[in-house]
C-alpha positions in Angstrom: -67.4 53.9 83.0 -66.5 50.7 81.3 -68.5 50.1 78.0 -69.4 46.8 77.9 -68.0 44.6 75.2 -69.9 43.7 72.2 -70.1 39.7 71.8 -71.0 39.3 68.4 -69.0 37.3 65.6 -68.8 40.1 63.0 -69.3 43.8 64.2 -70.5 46.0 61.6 -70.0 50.0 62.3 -71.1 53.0 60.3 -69.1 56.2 60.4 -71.0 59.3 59.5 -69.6 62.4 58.9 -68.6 65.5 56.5 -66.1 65.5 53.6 -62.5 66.0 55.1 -63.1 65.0 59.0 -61.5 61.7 58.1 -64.4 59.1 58.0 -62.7 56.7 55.4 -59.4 57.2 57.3 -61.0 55.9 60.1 -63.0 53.2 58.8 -60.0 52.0 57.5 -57.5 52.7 60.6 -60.4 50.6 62.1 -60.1 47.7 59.8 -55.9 47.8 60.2 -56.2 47.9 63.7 -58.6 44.8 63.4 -56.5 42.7 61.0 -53.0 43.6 63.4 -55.0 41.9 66.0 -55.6 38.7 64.0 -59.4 39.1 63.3 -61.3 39.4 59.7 -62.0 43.4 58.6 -62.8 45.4 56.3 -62.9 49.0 56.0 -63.9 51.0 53.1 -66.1 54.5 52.5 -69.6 55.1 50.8 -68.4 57.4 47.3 -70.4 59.7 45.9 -70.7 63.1 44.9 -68.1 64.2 47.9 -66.5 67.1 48.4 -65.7 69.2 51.5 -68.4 69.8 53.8 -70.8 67.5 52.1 -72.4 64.5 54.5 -70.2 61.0 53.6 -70.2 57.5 55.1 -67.7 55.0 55.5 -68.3 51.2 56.4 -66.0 48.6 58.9 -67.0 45.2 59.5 -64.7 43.1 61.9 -65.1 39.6 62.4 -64.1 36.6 64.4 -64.3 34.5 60.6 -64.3 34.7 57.2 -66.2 38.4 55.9 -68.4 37.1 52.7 -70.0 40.0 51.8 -68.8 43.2 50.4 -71.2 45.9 50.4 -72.7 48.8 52.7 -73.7 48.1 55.6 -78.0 48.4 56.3 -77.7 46.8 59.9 -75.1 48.8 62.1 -73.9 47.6 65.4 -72.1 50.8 66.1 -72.8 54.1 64.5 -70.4 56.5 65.0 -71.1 60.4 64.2 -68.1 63.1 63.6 -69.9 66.0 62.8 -73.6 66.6 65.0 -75.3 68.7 63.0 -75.5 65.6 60.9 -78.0 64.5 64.0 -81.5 64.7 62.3 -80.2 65.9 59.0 -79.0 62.4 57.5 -81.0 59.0 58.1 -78.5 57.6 60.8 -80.9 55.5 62.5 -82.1 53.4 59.7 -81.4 49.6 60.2 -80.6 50.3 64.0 -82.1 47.8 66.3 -82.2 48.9 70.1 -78.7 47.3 70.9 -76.9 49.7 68.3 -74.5 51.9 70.1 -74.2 55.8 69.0 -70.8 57.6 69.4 -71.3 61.0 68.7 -68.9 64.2 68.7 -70.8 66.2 70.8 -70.4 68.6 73.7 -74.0 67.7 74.3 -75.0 65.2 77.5 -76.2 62.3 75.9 -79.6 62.4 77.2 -79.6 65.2 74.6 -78.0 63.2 71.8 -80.3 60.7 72.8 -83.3 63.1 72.4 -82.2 64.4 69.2 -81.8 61.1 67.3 -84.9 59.7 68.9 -83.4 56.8 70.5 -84.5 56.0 73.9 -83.2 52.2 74.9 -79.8 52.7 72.8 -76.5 53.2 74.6 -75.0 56.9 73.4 -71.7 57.8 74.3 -70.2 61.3 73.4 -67.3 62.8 73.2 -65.8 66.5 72.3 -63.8 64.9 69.8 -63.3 68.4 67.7 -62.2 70.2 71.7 -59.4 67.4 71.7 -58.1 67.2 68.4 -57.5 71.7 68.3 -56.1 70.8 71.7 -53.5 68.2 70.5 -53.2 68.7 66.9 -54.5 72.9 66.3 -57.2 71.2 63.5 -60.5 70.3 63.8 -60.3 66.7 62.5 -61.9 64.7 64.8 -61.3 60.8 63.5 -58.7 59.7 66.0 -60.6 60.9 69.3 -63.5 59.1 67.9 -61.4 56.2 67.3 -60.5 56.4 71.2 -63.9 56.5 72.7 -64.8 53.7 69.8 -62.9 51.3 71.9 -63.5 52.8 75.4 -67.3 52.1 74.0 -67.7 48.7 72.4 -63.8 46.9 73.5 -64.1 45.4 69.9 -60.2 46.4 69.5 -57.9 47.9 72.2 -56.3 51.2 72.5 -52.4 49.9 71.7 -53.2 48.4 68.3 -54.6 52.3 67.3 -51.2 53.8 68.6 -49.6 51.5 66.8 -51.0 52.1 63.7 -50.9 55.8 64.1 -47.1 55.4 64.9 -47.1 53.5 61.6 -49.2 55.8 59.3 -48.4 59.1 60.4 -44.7 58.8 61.8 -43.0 59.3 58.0 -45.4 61.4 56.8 -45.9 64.3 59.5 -43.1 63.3 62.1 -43.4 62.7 65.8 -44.9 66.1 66.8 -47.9 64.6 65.0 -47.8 61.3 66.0 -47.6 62.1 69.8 -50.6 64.5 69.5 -52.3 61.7 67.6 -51.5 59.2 70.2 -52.6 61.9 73.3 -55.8 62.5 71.3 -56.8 58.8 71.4 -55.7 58.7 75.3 -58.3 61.7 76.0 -61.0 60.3 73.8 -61.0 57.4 75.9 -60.6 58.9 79.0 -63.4 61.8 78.7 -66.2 60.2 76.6 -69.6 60.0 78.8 -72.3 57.0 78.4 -76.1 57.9 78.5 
């Protein structure tokens, strides 16, 4: 399975999840990864009333051009879920047009998925993002398998730019141990995450 690539001049992605599964640092690893590879980004999360557990957002827009406008995004190209028992418990379809991809952290098929967020033309991919990040990093912070099927799903960015920037935010602050279970994470993700 090859996603097929999303040809659009600005991609605009939505990253659902709950307080401390790192939505905003993905959103914004996103947005790195996007500016290392010479296009426009921007990467930022939804505040509010957050605190562990509770349902959060974060927002990335990448772009071929210019990005002229700064504020959340209504109209996602890619929605990408971390935690599914968000599925049918926060508006995640709102906006969505029948060529939005779903990534969802699931150990569901995603005919399920499908089912559950009452989508039938869409493209869902999912991914047991929690299984491989207690594999390869003992905590159940699921951000950087997501990353990896992100790109195995839309080839908006490519899979060296996110090592890279894990190498880069992660190597000082939690040492290689980390960084290589990072890195094997993303590998996994890419390898393992199933289209429906």
């Amino acid at each position: 399975m090859e996603g097929r690539k999303i040809k659009k001049r600005m991609v605009e992605i939505v990253w659902h999840a709950r307080g401390g599964q790192g939505a905003k640092t993905a959103a914004q690893m996103a947005a790195h990864v996007a500016l290392a590879e010479g296009k426009f980004a921007q990467g930022f999360p939804e505040y509010g009333p957050e605190r562990m557990g509770a349902p959060t957002r974060g927002y990335t827009r990448i772009s071929e051009g210019e990005i002229r406008v700064h504020c959340a995004i209504t109209a996602p190209d890619v929605v990408v879920v971390l935690d599914e028992t968000l599925v049918g418990n926060v508006p995640m379809t709102e906006g969505v047009t029948e060529e939005t991809i779903f990534i969802v952290n699931s150990r569901k098929s995603p005919k399920e998925i499908k089912e559950a967020l009452g989508v039938k033309k869409n493209r869902v991919y999912v991914i047991d993002a929690t299984g491989i990040a207690i594999d390869e990093l003992g905590r159940s912070i699921p951000n950087v398998p997501m990353m990896g099927a992100l790109v195995r799903a839309t080839g908006i960015l490519g899979l060296d730019g996110f090592k890279e920037d894990v190498r880069k935010k992660f190597g000082k602050k939690f040492g290689e141990k980390i960084v290589a279970g990072n890195i094997r994470a993303l590998e996994r993700a890419y390898t393992e995450v199933k289209e429906g």
